[in-house]
C-alpha positions in Angstrom: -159.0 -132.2 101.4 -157.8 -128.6 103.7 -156.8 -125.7 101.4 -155.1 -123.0 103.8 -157.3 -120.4 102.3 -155.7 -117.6 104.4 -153.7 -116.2 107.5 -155.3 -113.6 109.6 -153.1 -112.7 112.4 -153.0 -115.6 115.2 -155.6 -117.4 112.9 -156.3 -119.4 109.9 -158.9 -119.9 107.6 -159.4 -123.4 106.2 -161.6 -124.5 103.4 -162.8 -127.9 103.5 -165.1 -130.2 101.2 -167.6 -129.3 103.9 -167.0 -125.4 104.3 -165.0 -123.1 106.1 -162.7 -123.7 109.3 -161.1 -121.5 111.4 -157.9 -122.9 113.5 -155.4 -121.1 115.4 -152.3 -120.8 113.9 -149.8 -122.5 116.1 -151.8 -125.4 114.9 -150.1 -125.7 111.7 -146.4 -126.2 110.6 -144.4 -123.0 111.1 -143.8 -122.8 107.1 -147.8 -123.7 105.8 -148.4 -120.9 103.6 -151.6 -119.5 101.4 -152.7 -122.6 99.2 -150.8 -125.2 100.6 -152.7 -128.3 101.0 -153.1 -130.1 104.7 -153.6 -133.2 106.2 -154.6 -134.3 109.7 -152.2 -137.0 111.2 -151.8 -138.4 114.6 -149.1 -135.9 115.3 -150.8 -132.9 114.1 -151.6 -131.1 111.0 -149.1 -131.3 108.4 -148.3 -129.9 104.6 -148.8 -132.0 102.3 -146.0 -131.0 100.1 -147.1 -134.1 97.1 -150.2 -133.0 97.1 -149.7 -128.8 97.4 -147.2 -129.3 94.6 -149.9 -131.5 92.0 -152.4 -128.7 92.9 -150.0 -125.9 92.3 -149.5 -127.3 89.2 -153.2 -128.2 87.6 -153.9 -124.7 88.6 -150.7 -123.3 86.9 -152.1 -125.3 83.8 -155.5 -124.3 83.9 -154.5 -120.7 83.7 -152.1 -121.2 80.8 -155.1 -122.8 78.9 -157.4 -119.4 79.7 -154.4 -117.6 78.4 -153.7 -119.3 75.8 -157.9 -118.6 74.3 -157.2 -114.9 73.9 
């Protein structure tokens, strides 16, 4: 799985399951964003809007649950 960890100017920073990458940015869609989750396809690197969505959500969850301890 990519994570787009983060945009630094004409860069981005991609973690992997094995580590970090570091892309230019016209490589990626004109709307990925911090967090969104990317696949590699024959034309190029794509969101995956499924898949940013499902992990937007465990993580929206997983907070809840910390909150919810206090």
């Amino acid at each position: 799985m990519w994570i787009l960890d983060r945009l630094e100017g004409d860069r981005v920073v991609i973690e992997t399951d094995e580590g970090g990458l570091e892309l230019p940015r016209q490589q990626l869609p004109p709307d990925a964003k911090e967090g969104d989750v990317l696949g590699s396809t024959a034309q190029g690197i794509l969101v995956d809007t499924a898949a940013t969505a499902r992990r937007r959500q465990e993580i929206a969850e997983k907070y809840r649950r910390l909150r919810s301890r206090k």
